[in-house]
C-alpha positions as CSV (number, residue, x, y, z in Angstrom):
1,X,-14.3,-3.3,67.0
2,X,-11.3,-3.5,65.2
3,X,-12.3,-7.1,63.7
4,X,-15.6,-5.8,62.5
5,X,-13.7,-2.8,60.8
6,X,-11.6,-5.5,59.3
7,X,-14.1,-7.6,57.9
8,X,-16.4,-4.4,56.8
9,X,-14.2,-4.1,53.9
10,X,-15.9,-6.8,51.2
11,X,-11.9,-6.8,49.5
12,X,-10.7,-8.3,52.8
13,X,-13.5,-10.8,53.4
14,X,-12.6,-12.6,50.0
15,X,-9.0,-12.9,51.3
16,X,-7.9,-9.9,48.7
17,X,-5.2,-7.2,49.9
18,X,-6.6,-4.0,49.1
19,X,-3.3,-3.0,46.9
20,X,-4.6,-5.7,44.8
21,X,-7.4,-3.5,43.9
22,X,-5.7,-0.7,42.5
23,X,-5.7,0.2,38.9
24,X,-3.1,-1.7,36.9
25,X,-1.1,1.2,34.7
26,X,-0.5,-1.9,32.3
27,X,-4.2,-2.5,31.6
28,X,-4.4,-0.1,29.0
29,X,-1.9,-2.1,27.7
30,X,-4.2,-5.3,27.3
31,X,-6.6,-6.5,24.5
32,X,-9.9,-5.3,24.7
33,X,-11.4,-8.3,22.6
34,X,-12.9,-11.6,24.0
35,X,-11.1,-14.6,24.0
36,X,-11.9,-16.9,21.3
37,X,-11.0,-20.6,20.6
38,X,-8.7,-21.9,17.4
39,X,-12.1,-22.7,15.2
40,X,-13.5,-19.5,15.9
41,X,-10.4,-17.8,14.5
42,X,-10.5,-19.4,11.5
43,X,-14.1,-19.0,11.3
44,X,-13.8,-15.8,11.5
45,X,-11.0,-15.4,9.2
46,X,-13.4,-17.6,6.6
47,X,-16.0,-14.9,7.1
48,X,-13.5,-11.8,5.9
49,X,-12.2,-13.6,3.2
50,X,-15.0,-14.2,1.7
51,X,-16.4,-11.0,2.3
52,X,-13.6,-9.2,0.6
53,X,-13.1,-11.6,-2.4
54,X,-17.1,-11.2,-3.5
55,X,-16.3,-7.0,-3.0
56,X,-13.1,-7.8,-5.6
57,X,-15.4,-9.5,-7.8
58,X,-18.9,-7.4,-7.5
59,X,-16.0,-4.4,-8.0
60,X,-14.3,-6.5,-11.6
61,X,-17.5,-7.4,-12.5
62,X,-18.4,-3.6,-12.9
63,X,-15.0,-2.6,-14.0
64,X,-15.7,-5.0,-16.7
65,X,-18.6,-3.2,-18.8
66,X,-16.2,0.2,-19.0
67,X,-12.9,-2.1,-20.1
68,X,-12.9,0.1,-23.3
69,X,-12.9,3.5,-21.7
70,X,-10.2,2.1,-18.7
71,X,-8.1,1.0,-22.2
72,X,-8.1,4.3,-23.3
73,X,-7.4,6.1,-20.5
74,X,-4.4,4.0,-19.6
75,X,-3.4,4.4,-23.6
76,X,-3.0,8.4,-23.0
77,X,0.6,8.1,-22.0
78,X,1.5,6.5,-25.6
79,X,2.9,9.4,-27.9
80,X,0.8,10.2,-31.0
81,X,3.5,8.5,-33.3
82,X,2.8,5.0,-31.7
83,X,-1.0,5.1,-33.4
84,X,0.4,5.4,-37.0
85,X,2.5,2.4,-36.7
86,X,-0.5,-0.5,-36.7
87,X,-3.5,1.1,-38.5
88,X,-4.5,3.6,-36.3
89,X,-4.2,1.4,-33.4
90,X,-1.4,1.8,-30.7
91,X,-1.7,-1.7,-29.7
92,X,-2.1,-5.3,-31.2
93,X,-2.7,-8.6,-30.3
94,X,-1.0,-11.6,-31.3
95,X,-3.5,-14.0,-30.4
96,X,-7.3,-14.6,-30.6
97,X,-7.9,-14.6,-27.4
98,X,-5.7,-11.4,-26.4
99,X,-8.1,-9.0,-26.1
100,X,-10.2,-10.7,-23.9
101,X,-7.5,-11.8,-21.5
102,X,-6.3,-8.0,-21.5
103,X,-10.1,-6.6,-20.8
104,X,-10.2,-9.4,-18.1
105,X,-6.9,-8.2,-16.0
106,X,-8.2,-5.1,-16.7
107,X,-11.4,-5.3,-14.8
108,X,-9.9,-7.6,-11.7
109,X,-6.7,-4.5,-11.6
110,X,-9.2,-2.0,-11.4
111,X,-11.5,-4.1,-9.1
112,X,-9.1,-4.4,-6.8
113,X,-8.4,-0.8,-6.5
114,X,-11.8,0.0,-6.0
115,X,-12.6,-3.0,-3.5
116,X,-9.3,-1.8,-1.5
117,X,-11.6,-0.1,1.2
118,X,-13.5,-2.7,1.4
119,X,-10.3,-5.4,2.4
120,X,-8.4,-3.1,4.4
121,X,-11.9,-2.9,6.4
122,X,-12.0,-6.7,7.0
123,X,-8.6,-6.7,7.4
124,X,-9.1,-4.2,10.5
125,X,-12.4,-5.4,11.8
126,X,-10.0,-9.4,11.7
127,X,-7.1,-8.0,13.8
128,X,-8.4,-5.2,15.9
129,X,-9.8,-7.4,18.8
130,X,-6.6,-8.6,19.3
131,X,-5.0,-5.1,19.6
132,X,-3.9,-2.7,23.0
133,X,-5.5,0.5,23.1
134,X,-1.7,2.1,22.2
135,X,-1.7,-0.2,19.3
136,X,-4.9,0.4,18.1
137,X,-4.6,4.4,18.2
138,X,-1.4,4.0,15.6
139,X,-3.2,1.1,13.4
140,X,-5.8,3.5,12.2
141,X,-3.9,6.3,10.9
142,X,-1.2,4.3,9.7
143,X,-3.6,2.5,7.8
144,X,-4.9,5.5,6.8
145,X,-1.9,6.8,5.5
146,X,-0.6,3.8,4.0
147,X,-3.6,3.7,1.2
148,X,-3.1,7.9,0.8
149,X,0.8,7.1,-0.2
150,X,0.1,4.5,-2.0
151,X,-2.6,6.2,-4.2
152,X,-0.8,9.5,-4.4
153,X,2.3,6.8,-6.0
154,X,0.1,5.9,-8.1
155,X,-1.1,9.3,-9.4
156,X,2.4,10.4,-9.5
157,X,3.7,7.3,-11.6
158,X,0.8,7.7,-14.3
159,X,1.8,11.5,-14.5
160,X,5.3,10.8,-15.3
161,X,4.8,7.5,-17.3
162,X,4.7,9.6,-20.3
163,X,8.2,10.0,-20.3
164,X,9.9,6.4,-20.6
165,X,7.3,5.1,-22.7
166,X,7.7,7.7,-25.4
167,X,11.6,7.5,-25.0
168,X,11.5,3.6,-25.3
169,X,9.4,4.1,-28.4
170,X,11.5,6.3,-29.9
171,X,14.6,4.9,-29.3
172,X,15.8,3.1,-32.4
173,X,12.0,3.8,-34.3
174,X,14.6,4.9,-37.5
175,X,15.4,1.0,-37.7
176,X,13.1,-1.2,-36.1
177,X,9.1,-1.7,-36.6
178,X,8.0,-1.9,-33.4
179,X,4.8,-4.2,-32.5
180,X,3.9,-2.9,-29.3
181,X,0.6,-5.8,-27.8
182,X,-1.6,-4.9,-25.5
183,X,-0.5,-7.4,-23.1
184,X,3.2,-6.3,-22.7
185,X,2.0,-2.6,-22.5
186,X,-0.3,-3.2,-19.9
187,X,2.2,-5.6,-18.1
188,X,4.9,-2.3,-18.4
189,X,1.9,0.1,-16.7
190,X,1.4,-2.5,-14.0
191,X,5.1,-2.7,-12.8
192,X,5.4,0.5,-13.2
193,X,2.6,2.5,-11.6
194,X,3.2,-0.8,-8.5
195,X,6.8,0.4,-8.2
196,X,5.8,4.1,-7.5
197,X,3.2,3.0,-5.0
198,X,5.6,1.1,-2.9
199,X,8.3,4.1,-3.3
200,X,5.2,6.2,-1.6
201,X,5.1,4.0,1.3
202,X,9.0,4.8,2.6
203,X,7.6,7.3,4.8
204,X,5.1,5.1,6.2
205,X,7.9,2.2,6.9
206,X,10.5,5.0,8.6
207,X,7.7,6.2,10.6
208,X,6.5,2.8,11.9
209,X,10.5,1.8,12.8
210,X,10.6,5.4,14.4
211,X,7.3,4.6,17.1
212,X,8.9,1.2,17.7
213,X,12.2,2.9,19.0
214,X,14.5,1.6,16.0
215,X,15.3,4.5,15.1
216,X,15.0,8.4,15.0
217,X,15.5,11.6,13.2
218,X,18.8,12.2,14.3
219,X,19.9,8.7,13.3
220,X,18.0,9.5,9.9
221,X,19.7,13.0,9.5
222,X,23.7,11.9,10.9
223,X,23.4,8.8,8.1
224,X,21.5,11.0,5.5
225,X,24.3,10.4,2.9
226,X,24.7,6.6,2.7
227,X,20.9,6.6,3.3
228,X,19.9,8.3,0.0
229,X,23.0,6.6,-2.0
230,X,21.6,3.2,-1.3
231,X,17.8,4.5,-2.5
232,X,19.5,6.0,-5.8
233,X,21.3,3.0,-6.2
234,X,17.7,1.0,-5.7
235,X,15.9,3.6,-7.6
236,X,18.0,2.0,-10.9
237,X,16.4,-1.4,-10.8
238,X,12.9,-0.8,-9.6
239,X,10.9,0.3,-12.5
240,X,11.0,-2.2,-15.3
241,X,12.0,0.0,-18.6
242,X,15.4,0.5,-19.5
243,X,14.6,4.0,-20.0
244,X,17.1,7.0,-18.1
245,X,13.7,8.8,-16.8
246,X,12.6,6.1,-14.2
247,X,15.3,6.0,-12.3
248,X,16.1,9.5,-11.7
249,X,11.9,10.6,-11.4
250,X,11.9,8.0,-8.3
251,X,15.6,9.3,-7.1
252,X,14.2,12.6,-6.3
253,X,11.0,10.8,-5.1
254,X,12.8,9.0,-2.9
255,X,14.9,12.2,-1.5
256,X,11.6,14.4,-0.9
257,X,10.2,11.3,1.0
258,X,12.8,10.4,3.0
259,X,13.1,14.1,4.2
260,X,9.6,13.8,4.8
261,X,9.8,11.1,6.9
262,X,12.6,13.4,8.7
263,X,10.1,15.3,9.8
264,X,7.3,12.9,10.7
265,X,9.4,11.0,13.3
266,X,10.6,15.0,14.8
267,X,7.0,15.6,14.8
268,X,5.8,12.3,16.6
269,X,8.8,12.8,19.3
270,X,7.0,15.8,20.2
């Protein structure tokens, strides 16, 4: 009788001890994702490429037939004494093909921004197979809040971009002409507007070393004065003018983020 109840069990016919059954705690910790060999990796990785390169172009291509009004909109932060000094035009070009090559990097800057969904989707749907549940619960929103930073940099940096472009203009207008192209302009936007996007992300990198246990809020808050002396001390050669607004808009930038991120990681503890 006590054989039979033995063998009843289907676990202990197989030659399986019935701990074995039990729920793993670790198996959330797993990937969720089938396994797949080497060319099926870059198979798929070929696939969302390609997917998010024809999105950048189908995006450039459309940026493309409003080049004019992007030009002028990125033009507003030039003071009103720049467009007396070449005609009636704030810019020039030095070279025949100049404008084109501007209203080219133009539409691929702009078709970039706007195909951004777009990649960071591929870039997801690429690595998410490969992630735990835990992992995959933080990629989302930190993904998430990656772009939002980065685009609120962005707004911020055109905002303010007023300021060192009118006082570099200014400076020294009483003995110089100044010949300001298109393509050294646009190169100044593109630094700069870039350099407030990545300030924007410091919470997202404090936050991310604060999940993965490098450090906390405490560790934040007991080294708060060296911290914010070494992003001063950064904030003087990130933007590309020479200009003394730059450094000091992404000082206090930099101090209202990094208290920020303060109280992200006290918030996540809890």
């Amino acid at each position: 009788m006590a054989a039979s109840d033995v063998t009843s069990d289907p676990r202990a016919r197989q030659g399986i001890p019935a701990a074995s059954a039990a729920v793993d705690p670790g198996d959330d910790e797993e990937p969720e994702g089938a396994t797949m060999t080497l060319v099926e990796h870059l198979e798929e990785l070929r696939k969302r490429i390609f997917i998010s390169l024809l999105a950048v172009v189908a995006c450039s291509v459309a940026a493309f037939f409003f080049w004019d009004k992007i030009l002028r909109f990125l033009e507003t932060p030039l003071p009103a004494i720049s467009s007396k000094l070449t005609d009636g035009h704030a810019l020039v070009a030095t070279s025949i093909g100049e404008p084109f090559t501007v209203a080219l990097k133009l539409s691929v800057a702009v078709g970039i921004c706007l195909a951004s969904p777009m990649v960071l989707y591929q870039v997801w749907a690429y690595i998410s197979p490969a992630l735990t549940r835990r992992e995959r619960k933080y990629a989302l929103p930190f993904t998430l809040l990656g772009v939002g930073l980065f685009a609120v940099g962005i707004a911020v940096g055109f905002v303010v971009l007023r300021y060192p472009v009118a006082w570099l203009i200014d400076f020294g207008k009483n003995d110089f002409t100044l010949l300001l192209t298109a393509s050294a302009y646009f190169t100044f936007v593109a630094y700069f507007l870039l350099a407030f996007g990545l300030v924007f992300e410091l919470p997202l990198l404090l936050t991310f070393l604060g999940v993965v246990g490098i450090l906390s809020s405490a560790t934040l808050r007991r080294r708060r004065m060296y911290i914010l002396f070494g992003l001063w001390f950064a904030s003087c050669f990130i933007t590309p003018g020479a200009d003394p607004y730059s450094p000091v808009i992404i000082g206090v930038a930099f101090t209202i983020l990094f208290e920020l991120s303060i109280i992200l990681l006290r918030i996540l503890k809890k």
